[in-house]
BAVEXNU-488149 format. One line per 5 residues: number of its first residue (from 1); their letters; for each residue x, y, z of C-alpha. Coordinates in pm, whole numbers. Example, Ala and Ser with C-alpha at 12.3 -4.5 7.8 and 13.67 -1.06 7.14 Angstrom:
! BAVEXNU-488149
1) as) 1230/-450/780  1367/-106/714;
This chain:
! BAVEXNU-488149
1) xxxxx) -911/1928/-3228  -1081/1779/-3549  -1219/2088/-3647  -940/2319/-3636  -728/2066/-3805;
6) xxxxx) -966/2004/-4090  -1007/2383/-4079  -601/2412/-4114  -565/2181/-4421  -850/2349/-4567;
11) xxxxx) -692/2681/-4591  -357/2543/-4734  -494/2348/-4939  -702/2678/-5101  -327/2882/-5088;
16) xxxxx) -145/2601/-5226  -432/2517/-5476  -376/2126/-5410  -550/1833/-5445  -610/1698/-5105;
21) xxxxx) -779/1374/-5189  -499/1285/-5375  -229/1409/-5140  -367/1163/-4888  -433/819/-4909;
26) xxxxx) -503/548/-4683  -218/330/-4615  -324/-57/-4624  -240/-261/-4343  96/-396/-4352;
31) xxxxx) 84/-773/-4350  165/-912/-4014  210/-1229/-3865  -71/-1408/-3612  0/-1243/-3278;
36) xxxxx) -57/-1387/-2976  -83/-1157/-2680  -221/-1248/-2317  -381/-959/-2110  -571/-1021/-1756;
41) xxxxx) -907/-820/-1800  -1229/-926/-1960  -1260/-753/-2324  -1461/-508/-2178  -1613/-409/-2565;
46) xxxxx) -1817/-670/-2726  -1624/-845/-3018  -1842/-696/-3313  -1699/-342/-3242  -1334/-485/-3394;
51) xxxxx) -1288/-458/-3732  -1031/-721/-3678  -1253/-971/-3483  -989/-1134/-3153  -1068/-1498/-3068;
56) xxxxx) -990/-1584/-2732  -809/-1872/-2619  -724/-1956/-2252  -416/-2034/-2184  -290/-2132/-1851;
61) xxxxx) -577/-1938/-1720  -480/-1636/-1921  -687/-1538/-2200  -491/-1575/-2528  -601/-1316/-2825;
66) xxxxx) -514/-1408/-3139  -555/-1114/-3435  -548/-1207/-3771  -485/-918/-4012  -551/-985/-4376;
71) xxxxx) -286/-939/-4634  -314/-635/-4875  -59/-691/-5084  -261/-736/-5410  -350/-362/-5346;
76) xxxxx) -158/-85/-5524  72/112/-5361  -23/452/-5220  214/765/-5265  399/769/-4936;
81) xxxxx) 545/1171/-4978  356/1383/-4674  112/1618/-4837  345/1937/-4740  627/1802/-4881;
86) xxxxx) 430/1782/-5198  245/2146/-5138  615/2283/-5096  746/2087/-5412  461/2229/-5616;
91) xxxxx) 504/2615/-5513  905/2601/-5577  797/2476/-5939  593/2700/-5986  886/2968/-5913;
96) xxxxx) 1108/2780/-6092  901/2827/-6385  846/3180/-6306  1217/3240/-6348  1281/3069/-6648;
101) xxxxx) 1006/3275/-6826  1159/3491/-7125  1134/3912/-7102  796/4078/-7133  623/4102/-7480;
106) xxxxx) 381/4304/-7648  25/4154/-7533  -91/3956/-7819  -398/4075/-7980  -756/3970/-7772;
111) xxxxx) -923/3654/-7822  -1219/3562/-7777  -1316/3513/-7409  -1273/3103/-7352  -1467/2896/-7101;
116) xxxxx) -1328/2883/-6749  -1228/2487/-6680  -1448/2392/-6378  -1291/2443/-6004  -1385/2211/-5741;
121) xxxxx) -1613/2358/-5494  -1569/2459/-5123  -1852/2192/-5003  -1674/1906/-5205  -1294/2006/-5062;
126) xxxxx) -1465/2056/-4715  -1543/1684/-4749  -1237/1541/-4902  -1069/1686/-4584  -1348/1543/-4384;
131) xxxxx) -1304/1170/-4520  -902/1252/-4513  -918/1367/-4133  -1152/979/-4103  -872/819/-4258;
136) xxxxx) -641/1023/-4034  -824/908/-3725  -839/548/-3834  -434/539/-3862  -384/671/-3524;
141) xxxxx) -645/453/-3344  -449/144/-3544  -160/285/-3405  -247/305/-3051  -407/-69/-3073;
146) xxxxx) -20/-176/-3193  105/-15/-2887  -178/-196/-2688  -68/-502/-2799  293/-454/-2717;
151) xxxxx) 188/-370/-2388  0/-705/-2329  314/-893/-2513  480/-784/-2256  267/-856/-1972;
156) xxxxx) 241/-1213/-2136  659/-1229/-2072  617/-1096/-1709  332/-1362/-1610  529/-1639/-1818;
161) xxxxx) 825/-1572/-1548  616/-1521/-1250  781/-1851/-1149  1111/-1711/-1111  1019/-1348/-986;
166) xxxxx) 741/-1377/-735  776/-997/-649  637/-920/-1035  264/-1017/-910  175/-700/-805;
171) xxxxx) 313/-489/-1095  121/-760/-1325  -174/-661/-1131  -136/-295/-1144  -29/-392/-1544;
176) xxxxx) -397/-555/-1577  -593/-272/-1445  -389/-15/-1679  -431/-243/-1923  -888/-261/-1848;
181) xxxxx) -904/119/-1817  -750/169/-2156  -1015/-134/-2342  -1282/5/-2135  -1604/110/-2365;
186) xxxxx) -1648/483/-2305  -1967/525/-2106  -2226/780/-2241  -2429/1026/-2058  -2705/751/-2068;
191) xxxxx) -2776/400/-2014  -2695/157/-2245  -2970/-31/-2417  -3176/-311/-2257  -3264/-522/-2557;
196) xxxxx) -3013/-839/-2546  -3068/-1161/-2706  -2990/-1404/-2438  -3112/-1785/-2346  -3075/-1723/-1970;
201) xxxxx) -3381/-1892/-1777  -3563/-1665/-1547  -3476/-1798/-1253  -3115/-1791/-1339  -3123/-1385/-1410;
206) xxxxx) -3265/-1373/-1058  -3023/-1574/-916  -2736/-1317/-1113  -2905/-983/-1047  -2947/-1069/-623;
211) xxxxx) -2525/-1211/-689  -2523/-820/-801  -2730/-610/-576  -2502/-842/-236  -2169/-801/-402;
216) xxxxx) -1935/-472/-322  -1882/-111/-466  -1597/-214/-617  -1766/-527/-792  -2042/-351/-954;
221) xxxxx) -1861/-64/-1063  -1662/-293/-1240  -1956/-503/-1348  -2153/-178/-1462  -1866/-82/-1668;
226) xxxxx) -1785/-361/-1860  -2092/-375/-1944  -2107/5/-2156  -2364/103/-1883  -2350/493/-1684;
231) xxxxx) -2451/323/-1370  -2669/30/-1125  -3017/157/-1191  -3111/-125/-1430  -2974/-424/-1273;
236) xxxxx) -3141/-663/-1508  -3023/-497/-1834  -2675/-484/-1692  -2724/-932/-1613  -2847/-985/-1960;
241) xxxxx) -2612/-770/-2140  -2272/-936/-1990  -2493/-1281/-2061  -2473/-1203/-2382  -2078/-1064/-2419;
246) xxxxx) -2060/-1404/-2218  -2190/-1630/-2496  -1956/-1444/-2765  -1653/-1533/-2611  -1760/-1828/-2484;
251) xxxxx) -1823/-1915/-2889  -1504/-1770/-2988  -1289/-1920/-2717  -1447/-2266/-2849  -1379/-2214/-3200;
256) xxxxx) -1012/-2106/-3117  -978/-2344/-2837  -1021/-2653/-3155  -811/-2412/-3368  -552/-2436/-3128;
261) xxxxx) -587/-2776/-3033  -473/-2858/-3426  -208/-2660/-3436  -43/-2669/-3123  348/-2787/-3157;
266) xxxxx) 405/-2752/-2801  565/-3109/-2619  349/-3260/-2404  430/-3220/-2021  668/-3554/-1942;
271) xxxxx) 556/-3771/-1644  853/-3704/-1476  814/-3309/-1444  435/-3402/-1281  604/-3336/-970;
276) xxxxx) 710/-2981/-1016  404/-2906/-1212  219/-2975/-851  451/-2725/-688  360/-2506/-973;
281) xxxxx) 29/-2574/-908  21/-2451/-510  197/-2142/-554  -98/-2013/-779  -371/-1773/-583;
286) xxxxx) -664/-1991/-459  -893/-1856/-692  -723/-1932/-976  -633/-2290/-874  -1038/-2337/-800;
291) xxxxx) -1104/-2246/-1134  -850/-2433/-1309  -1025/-2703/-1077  -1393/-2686/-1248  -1259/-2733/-1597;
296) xxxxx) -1193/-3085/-1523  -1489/-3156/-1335  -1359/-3062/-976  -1545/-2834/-659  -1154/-2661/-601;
301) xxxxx) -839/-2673/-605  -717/-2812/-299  -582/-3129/-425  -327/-3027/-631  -218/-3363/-739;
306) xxxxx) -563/-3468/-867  -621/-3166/-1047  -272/-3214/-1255  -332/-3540/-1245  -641/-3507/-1492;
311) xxxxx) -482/-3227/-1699  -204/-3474/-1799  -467/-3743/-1870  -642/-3498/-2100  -263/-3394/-2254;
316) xxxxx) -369/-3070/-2153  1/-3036/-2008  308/-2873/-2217  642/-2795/-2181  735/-2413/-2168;
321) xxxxx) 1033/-2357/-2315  1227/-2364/-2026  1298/-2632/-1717  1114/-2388/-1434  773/-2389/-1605;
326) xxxxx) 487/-2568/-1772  197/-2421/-1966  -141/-2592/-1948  -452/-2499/-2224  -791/-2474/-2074;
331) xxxxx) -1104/-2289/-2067  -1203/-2065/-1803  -1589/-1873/-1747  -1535/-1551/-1819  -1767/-1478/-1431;
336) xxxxx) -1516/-1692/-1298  -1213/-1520/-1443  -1346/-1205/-1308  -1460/-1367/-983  -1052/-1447/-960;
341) xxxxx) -946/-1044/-1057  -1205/-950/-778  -1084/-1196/-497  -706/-1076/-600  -759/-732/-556;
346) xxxxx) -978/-787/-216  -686/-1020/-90  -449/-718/-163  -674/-455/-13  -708/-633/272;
351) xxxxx) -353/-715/293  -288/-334/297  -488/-251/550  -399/-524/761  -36/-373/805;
356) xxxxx) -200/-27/936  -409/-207/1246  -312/-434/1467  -400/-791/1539  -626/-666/1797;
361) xxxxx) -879/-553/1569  -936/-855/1388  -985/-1114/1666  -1371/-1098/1658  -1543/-1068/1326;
366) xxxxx) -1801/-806/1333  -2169/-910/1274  -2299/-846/951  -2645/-759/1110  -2469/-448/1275;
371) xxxxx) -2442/-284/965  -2763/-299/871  -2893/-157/1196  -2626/105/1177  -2727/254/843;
376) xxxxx) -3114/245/996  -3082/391/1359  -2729/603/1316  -2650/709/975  -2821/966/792;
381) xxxxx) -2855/1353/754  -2755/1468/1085  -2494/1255/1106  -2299/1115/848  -2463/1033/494;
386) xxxxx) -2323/729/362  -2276/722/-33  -2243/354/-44  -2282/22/100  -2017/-78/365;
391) xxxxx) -1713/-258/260  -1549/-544/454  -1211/-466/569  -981/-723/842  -1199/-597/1178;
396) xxxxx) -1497/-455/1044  -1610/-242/818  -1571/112/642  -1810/382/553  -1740/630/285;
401) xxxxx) -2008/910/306  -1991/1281/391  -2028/1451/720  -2332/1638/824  -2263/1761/1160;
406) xxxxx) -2197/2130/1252  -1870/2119/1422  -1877/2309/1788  -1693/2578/1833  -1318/2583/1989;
411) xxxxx) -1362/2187/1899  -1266/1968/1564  -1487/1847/1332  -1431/1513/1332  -1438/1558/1751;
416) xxxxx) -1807/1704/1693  -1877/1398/1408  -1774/1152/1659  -1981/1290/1935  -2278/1307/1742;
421) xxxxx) -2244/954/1632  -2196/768/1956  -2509/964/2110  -2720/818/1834  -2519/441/1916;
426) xxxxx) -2643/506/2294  -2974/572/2204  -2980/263/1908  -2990/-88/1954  -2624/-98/1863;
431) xxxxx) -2483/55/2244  -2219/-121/2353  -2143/-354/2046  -1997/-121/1755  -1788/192/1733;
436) xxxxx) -1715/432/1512  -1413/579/1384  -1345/870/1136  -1039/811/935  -899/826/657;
441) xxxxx) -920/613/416  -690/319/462  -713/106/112  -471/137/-116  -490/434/-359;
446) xxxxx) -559/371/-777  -330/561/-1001  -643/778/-1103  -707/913/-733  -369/992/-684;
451) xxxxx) -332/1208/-990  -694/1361/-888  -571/1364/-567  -877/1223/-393  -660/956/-183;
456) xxxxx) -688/947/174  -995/1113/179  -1217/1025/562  -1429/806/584  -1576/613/896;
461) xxxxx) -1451/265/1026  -1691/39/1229  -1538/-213/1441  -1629/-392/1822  -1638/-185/2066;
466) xxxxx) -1432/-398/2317  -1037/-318/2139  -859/-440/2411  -582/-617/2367  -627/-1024/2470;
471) xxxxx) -308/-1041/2707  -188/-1360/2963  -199/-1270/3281  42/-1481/3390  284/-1395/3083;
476) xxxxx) 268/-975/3186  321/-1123/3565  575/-1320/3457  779/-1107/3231  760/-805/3505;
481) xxxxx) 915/-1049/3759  1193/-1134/3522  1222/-730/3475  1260/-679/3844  1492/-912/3896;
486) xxxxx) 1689/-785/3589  1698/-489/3777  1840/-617/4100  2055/-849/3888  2270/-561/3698;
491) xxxxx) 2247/-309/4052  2410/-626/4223  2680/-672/3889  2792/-309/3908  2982/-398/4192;
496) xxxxx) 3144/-674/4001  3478/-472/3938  3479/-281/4287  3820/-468/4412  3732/-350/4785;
501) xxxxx) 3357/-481/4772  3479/-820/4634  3738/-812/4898  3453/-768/5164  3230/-1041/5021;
506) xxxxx) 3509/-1297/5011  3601/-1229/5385  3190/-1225/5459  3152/-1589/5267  3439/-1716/5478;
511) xxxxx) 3323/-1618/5801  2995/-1715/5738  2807/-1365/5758  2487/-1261/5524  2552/-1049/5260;
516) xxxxx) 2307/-771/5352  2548/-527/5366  2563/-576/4985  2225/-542/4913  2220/-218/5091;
521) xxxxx) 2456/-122/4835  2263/-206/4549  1926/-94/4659  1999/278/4575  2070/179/4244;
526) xxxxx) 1750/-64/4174  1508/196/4276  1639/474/4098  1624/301/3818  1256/157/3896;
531) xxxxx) 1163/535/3991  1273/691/3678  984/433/3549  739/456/3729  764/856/3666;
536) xxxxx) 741/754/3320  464/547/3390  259/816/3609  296/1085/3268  83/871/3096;
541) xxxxx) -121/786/3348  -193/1202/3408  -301/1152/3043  -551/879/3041  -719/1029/3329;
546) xxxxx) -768/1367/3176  -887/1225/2834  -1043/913/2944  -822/639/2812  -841/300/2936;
551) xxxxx) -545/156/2985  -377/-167/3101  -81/-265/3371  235/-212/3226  468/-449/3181;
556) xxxxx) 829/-443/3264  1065/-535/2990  1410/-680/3085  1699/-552/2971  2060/-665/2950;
561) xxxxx) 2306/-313/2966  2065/-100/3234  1828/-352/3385  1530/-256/3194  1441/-216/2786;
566) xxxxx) 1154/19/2930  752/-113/2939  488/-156/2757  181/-6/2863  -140/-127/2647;
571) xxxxx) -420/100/2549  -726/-93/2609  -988/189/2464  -935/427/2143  -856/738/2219;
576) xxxxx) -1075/1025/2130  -855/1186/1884  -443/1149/1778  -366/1456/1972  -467/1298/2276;
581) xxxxx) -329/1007/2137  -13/1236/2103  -38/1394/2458  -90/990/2627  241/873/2376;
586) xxxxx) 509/1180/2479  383/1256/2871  544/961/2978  940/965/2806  898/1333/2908;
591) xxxxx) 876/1306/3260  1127/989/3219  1397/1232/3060  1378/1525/3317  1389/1287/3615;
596) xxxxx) 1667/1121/3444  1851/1455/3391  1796/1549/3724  1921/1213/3902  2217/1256/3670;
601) xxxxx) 2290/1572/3757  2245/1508/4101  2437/1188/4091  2764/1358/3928  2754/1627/4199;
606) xxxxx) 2755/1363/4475  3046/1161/4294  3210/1498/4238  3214/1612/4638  3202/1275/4799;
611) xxxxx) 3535/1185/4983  3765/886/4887  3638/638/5101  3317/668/5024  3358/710/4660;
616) xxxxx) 3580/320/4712  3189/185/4803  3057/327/4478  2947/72/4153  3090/119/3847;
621) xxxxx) 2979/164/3508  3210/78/3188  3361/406/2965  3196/183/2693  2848/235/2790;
626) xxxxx) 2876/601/2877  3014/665/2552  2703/521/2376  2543/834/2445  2663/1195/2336;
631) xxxxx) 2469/1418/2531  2463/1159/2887  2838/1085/2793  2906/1455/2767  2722/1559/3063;
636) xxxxx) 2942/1316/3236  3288/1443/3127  3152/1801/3179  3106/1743/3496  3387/1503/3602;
641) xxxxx) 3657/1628/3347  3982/1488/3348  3868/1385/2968  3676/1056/3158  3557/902/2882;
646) xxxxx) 3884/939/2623  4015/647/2778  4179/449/2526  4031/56/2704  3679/137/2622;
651) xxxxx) 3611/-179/2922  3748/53/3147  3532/78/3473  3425/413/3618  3278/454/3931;
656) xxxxx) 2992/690/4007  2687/751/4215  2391/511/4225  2215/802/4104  2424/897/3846;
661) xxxxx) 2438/557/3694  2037/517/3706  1992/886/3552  2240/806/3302  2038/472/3243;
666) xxxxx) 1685/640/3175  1835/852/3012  1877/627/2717  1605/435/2788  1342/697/2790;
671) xxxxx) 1514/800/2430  1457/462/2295  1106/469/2386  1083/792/2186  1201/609/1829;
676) xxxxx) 920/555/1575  888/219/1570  553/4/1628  310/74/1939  600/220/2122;
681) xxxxx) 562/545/2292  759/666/1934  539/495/1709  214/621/1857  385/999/1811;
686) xxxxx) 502/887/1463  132/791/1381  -63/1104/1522  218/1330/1317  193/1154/949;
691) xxxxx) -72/938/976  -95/571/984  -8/496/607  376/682/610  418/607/962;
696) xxxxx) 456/203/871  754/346/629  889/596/897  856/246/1111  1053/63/892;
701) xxxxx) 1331/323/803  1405/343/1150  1437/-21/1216  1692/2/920  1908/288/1065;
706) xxxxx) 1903/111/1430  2027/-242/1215  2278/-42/1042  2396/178/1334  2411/-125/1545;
711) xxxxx) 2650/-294/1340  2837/-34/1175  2772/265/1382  3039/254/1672  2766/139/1891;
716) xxxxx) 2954/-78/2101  2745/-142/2367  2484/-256/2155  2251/-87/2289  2049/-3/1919;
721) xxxxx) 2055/-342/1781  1930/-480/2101  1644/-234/2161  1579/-337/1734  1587/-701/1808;
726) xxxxx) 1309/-614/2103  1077/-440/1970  1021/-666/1658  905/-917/1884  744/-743/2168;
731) xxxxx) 617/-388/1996  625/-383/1615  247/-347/1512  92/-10/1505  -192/135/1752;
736) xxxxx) -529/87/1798  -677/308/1603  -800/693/1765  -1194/817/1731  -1077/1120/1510;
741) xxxxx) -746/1031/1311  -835/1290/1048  -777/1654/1215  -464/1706/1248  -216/1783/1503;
746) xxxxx) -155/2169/1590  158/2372/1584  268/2376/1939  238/1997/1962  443/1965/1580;
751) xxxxx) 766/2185/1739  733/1943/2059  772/1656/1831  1038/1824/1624  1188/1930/1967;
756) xxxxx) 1161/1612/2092  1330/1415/1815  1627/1644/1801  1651/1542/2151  1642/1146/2090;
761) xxxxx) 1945/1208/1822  2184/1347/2064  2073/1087/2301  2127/828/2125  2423/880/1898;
766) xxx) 2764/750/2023  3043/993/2137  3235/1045/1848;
């Protein structure tokens, strides 16, 4: 771009015959006042590159850059017209002149031939455009460093009142990183020099290039970077060269540090505000508070009080401005202030990925040692070929490499990865202790790989092998009692509004009979209901034999409108990929729903043809539940007509087959079971169709719509804010996580889901 705009101005300035050097002049600086901006990276280019030099302050464990611009106001003033203005001024003069010239003489007689005055050569206006393009450059790059510094000015405002918005910590983050890309030294093609003038002690440098060579990817990346080098292979250059950007700033944030200390207006902190300055204190991130803690002479920052305590003896303490804050003036390592950035972004990461897996994962740390053996006996060539060292994630460990295996045919790759690796576990002194899955990858995304798009791309995740969940055994025995009898409980109320029934137990309590004869009664009821179940319960069983799953006893789940809220049946092994992951999740409500259909069918027939007296013996169900449901509710009034369910007392009892009640019953049941939300049967369908990242906001949307529905949907049986309410404290975190989660589902199982779902909606949404 240089070139052809030098090459531009070069040829206009030949037409126009102009004076270039002239035409443009470097501005001076315009006089500005000391700004003081606050940004949350290490100066990532050594101080000598500025020609206006920042000195670095720390305040309140930011670092405070001060730029002092010198006046040039005893300069003269440059001609401020743009050079085409000028060029266009000159050639309309030049016709002006041309117009006002008077008619055409006679040529006057010949002179001698004069002298030609001297032109300026091509070389010499080739370089006045050169040194005018430099100047050109110079104004933009001062330019973009204002805009820089507006940017940190207002980061400084957002961390100022981080006090009062708590949700601004992330943005400041993602504000900081912006913020190092763009003073980042460009990196050349080769490494960076190795001479450094540094007073670092041998044993030290050892002691800094083994903290390198143990810490992550991520660190020395970052490390590498800052300081101007292309990459690792000279560890020791890369120590003594950020020793030596070290002892700059250390010097500079000294001599500003006394500079500020003398002119620093700022109130001192009063004792009685040493209180809330301790609240302050705790809310900060642990790193930060341990290395406000070494400047006065502390280990860390756990005692709060004593750490404020000394700040206000050394009047290091000031008011802010305001009655929410304080400010505090310190000086913090510059290792130590990227030590904090480090430990903030791992404490995100793993924050991240802690809401894709559950609990489960993370209740046995896996051994370091493990990897080390893994990248020996496993890893490699034929299997996967790992481009890095592992990094720690909540549960183990993740792998980001490249696949080497030949995928078999009729079979998925990452089915043929997986295989490969767990022969090579069997055969390594890892069997039984790790696994392997391949993912994708589950760490939050940087703005740069989601404009390359390179997020999400697989990678392997190394965890125990034992994944199964750590239940009570007398809690699942416990709550499945209190299911059963839930069940026997609401068979036994349906009866409640039966005037003949109630009629018969009164005249059996009085003449002291047993009440068998009711129990008979109810006992249709209770088992349909527990059938429709354990069909349920037998689809996903077919499953987890055919792809071997391990799975544990399912637990019945009491519930208040049908007896039961459904169960929850626990995978105790991953499964081998998210189709069968997929096939184990939908067997089960599928079954459910056509044995539910068919009881209700068959339980509206029998209601329909069964004589008076008989049909007197029947339980009853309220028009208010059956309306909760538009395609059970409608099946209903197709069948009995009469418009059943238009009845204008929605409490309204309706009596009907013990069949027809229990179909209607799983009916909505099994349809619950089916909504995306945590390890439900739902949820693990929701993860094997969009993956485990937009499945947590597919989770959460639909815990929204069941809240809203529920209380301003016309459900008034309550039947979605119930089911809500239960699964945020029985199912809400996501699956263990599958073998392959990378290949993707196929079509027929996609149109089952989409089938399926359409399905659910007409379940569950109330007669109009």
């Amino acid at each position: 771009m240089r070139v052809i705009f030098t090459s531009v101005l070069f040829a206009l300035a030949v037409s126009f015959d102009v004076d270039v050097a002239s035409a443009f002049q470097a501005r001076p600086l315009p006089h500005h006042p000391t700004a003081t901006v606050q940004h949350l990276e290490r100066p990532s280019t050594p101080p000598s590159s500025f020609s206006h030099r920042p000195h670095i302050q720390h305040r309140s464990s930011l670092r405070t850059i001060t730029l002092y611009a010198s006046s040039n106001d005893d300069k003269e003033k440059k001609a401020k017209v743009p050079f085409f203005s000028r060029a266009m001024k000159k050639i309309l003069r030049k016709k002006d002149d041309a117009a006002s010239l008077p008619p055409l003489q006679s040529p006057p007689p010949l002179q001698p031939p004069q002298t030609a005055p001297k032109t300026p050569s091509i070389e010499s206006k080739a370089a006045q455009l050169m040194t005018l393009a430099e100047k050109t450059r110079l104004e933009a790059e001062k330019m973009d460093l204002i805009l820089t510094l507006k940017k940190i000015e207002a980061l400084e405002r957002k961390i100022s009142a981080l006090d009062k918005h708590p949700d601004w910590r992330q943005d400041i983050i993602d504000d900081s990183q912006v913020l190092l890309r763009k003073l980042k030294p460009s990196i050349s093609s080769q490494s960076a020099p190795t001479s450094t003038t540094t007073t670092i002690s041998n044993e030290e440098l050892q002691r800094r290039v083994e903290k390198f060579l143990k810490s992550s990817r991520e660190e020395q990346e970052y490390l590498v970077s800052s300081a101007g080098f292309a990459d690792e292979s000279n560890v020791t250059a890369i120590v003594l060269k950020l020793d030596e950007y070290e002892q700059k700033t250390q010097q500079q944030t000294d001599n500003l540090n006394d500079l500020a200390s003398n002119n620093d207006t700022k109130p001192l902190l009063s004792e009685d505000k040493k209180g809330e300055a301790v609240e302050g204190f705790e809310k900060l991130p642990q790193q930060l508070r341990d290395a406000m803690a070494r400047t006065v002479g502390m280990s860390d920052g756990t005692n709060a009080t004593a750490v404020i305590d000394q700040l206000f003896a050394e009047n290091r303490l000031f008011e802010s401005g305001d009655n929410e804050t304080f400010q505090f003036s310190t000086t913090i390592k510059s290792d130590d202030f990227e030590d904090i950035f480090v430990d903030l972004q791992f404490e995100e990461k793993n924050a991240f990925v802690s809401t894709l897996f559950p609990e489960v994962t993370r209740k046995e740390p896996l051994n370091e040692t493990y990897m080390d053996a893994l990248y020996s006996e496993v890893l490699g060539v034929d299997t996967f070929n790992p481009n890095g060292k592992p990094e720690a994630v909540p549960g183990g460990y993740i792998v980001r490499g490249i696949g080497k295996v030949k995928a078999n045919d009729g079979e998925d790759y990452g089915d043929s990865l997986v295989k490969a690796l767990d022969a090579k576990i069997a055969q390594s002194s890892l069997r039984d202790k790790i696994q392997c899955c391949y993912i994708l990858d589950p760490t939050p995304p940087s703005g740069e790989e989601i404009l390359n798009e390179e997020d999400e791309s697989p990678l392997l995740l190394v965890t125990n092998h034992d994944l199964s969940p750590s239940t009570d055994v007398f809690v699942k025995t416990s709550v499945t009692l209190i299911g059963l009898a839930s069940i026997a409980f609401v068979s036994l109320d349906s009866f409640s509004f039966n005037d003949e029934v109630l009629n018969q137990i009164s005249v059996s309590a009085n003449a002291g009979k047993d009440l068998t004869w009711l129990y008979a009664l109810a006992l249709p009821l209770a088992l349909s209901t527990l059938t429709i179940q354990l069909i349920h319960e037998f689809g996903h069983l077919i499953v987890a034999v055919k792809d071997g799953i391990d799975i544990g006893f399912p637990t019945l789940v009491p519930g208040f409108q049908f007896g039961l809220s459904g169960a929850i049946t626990p995978i105790k092994s991953p499964p081998k990929s998210i189709k069968s992951l997929f096939d184990f999740a939908i067997a089960g409500p599928l079954l459910g729903l056509v044995a539910s259909m068919v009881l209700l069918y068959v339980g509206l027939e029998m209601t329909v043809f069964m004589d008076t007296a008989a049909r007197e013996q029947l339980p009853s169900i309220p028009v208010q539940l059956l309306r909760s449901s538009t395609l059970g509710g409608g099946i209903v009034d197709y069948l009995l007509g009469d418009g059943i369910l238009s009845s204008p007392d929605p409490s309204e009892m309706i009596k009907l087959h013990p069949f027809a009640i229990a179909g209607f019953g799983g009916l909505v049941t099994n349809a619950l079971s089916l909504l995306p939300i945590g390890n439900t049967d739902g949820g693990r369908i929701c993860l094997a169709f969009f993956g485990r990242s937009f499945s947590r906001v597919v989770h959460g949307s639909a815990i929204l719509l069941l809240v809203v529905a529920g209380l301003f949907g016309g459900d008034e049986a309550n039947i979605l804010l119930t089911y809500a309410v239960y699964t945020q404290f029985w199912q809400q975190q996501s699956e263990i996580p599958s073998r392959n989660e990378v290949d993707e589902l196929d079509s027929a199982r996609g149109f089952t889901a989409i089938g399926v779902s359409i399905l659910v909606m007409l379940t569950l949404i109330p007669v109009p």
